[in-house]
C-alpha positions as CSV (number, residue, x, y, z in Angstrom):
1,X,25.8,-0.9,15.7
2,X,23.4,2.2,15.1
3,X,22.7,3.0,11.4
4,X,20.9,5.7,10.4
5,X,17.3,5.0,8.5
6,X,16.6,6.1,5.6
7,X,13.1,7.5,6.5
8,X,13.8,10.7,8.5
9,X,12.4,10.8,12.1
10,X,9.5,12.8,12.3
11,X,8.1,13.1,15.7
12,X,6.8,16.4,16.6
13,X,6.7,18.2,19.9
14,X,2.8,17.0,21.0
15,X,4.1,13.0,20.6
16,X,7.6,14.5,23.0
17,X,5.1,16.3,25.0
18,X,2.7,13.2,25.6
19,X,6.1,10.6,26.4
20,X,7.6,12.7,28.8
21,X,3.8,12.9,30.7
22,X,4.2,9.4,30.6
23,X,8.1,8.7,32.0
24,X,7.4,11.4,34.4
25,X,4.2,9.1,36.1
26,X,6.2,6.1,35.4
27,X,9.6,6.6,36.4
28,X,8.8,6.0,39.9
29,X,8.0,2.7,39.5
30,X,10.2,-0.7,39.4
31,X,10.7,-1.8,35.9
32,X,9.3,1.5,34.4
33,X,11.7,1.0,31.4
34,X,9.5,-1.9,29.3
35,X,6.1,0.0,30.1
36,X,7.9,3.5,29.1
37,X,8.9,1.4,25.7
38,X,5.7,0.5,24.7
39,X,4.4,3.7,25.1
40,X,6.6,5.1,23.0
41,X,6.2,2.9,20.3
42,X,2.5,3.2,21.1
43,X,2.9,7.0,20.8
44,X,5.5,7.0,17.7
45,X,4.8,3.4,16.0
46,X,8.6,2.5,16.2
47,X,11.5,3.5,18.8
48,X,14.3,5.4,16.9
49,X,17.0,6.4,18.2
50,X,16.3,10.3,19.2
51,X,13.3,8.8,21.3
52,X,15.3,5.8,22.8
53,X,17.5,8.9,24.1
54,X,14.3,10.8,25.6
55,X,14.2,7.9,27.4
56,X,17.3,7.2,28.6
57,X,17.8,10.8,29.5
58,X,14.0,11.1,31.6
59,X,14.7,7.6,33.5
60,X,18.2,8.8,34.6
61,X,19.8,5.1,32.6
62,X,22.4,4.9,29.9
63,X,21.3,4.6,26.5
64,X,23.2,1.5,26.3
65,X,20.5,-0.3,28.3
66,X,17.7,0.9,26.5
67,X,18.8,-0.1,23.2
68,X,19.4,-3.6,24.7
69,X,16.4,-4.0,26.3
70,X,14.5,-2.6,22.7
71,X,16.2,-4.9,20.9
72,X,15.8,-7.6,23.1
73,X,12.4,-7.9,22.6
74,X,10.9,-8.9,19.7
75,X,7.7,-6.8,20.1
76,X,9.4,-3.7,19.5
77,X,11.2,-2.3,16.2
78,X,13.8,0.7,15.5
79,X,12.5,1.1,12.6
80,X,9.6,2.8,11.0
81,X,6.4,0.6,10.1
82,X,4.8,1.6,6.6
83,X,1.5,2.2,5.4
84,X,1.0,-1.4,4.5
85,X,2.9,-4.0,6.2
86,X,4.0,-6.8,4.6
87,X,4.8,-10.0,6.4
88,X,6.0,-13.1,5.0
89,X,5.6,-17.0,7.0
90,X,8.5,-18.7,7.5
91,X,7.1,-21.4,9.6
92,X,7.8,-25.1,8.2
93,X,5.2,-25.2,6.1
94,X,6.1,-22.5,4.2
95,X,9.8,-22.5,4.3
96,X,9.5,-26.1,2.9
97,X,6.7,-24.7,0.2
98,X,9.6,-21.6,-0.7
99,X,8.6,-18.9,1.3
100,X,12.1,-17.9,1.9
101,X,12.2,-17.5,-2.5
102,X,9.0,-15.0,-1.7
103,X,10.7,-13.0,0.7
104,X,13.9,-12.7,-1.7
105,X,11.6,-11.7,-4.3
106,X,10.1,-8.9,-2.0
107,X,13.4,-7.5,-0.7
108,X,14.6,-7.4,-4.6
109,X,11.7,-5.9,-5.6
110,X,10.8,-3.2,-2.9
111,X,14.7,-2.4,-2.8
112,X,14.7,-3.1,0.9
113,X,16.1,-6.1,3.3
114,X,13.5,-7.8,5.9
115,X,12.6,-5.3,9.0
116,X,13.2,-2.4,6.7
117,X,10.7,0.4,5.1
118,X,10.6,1.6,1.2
119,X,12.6,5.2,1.1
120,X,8.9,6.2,0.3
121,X,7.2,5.1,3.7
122,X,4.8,2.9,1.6
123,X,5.7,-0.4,2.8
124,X,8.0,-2.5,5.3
125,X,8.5,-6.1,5.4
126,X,8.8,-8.2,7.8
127,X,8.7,-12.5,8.5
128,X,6.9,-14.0,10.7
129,X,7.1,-17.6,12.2
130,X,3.5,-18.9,11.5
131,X,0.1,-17.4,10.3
132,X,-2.2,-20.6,10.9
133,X,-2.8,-21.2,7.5
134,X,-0.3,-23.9,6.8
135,X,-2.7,-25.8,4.1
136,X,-1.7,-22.5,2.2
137,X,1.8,-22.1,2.3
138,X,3.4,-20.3,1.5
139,X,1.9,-17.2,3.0
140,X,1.9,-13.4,2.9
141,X,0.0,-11.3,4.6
142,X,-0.5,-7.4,3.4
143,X,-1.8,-5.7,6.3
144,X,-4.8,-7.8,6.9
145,X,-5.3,-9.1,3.5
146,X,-3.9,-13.1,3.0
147,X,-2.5,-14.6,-0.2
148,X,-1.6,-18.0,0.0
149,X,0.1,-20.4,-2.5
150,X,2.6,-17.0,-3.1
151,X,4.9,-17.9,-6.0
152,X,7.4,-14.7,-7.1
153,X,5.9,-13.9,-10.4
154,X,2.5,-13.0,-7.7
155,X,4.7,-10.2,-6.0
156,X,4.2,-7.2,-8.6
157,X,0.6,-7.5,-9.2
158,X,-0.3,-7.6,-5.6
159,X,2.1,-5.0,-4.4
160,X,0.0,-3.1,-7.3
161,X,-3.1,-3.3,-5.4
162,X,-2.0,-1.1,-2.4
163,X,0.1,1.5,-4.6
164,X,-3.3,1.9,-6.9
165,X,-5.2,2.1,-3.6
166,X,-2.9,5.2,-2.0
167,X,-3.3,7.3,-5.6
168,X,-7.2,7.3,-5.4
């Protein structure tokens, strides 16, 4: 079932401009729909709903199957990325080490459930099924940056970090 994010799309005419280009060379083609998705979440960073109809509507195919096929595949998300991305392990090694206690923590603190974005655009979480650094676990990764041996009273002080970063 469709629910409405909370961030506000904001695509502007020069993103619409450069996805149609692309569905128009591409729509010719067999399969055009998966290339014509990445593109648009190339173009946009995510494929909300006003652009999943764009789609729909340029390829001649009901929006039914392009929701099914965005959500098929994990490589593409409905909703908005943030600034920093936050991703938390949940392979074996860190489940069994409490990662899933991390994640909690994360969703309690930034107000928002796992695949979501903070009202604020500032951060989305998301889980991941391993990171290669098992002899850490449990692991979180902000953007590029690793912490490892994570316990929840960690959370505040390195979400810190990134919100000190974004008000220099």
């Amino acid at each position: 079932m469709y629910q409405k994010p909370v961030i506000p799309f904001k695509g502007t005419k020069a993103q619409e401009a450069e996805l149609r280009e692309y569905i128009e060379l591409e729509k010719v083609q067999p399969g055009a729909l998966m290339p014509v998705l990445q593109k648009a979440q190339e173009i946009y960073g995510y494929l909300p709903i006003e652009v999943q109809t764009i789609i729909a509507d340029e390829l001649g195919i009901s929006l039914s199957e392009v929701y099914g096929v965005a959500t098929f595949y994990s490589q593409f998300s409905l909703n908005p990325k943030g600034e920093h991305r936050i991703s938390i392990c949940l392979g074996t090694a860190c489940y069994v080490k409490g990662a899933d206690k991390i994640l909690e923590g994360l969703e309690k603190t930034l107000g928002i459930k796992c695949g979501e974005c903070t009202p604020d655009g500032v951060f989305s979480l998301d889980s991941c099924r391993c990171v290669g650094a098992c002899g850490l676990a449990p692991v979180m990764m902000v953007d590029d940056d690793v912490y490892g041996r994570m316990t929840v009273d960690q959370i505040d002080g390195i979400l810190q970090k990134y919100t000190k970063k974004r008000r220099k």
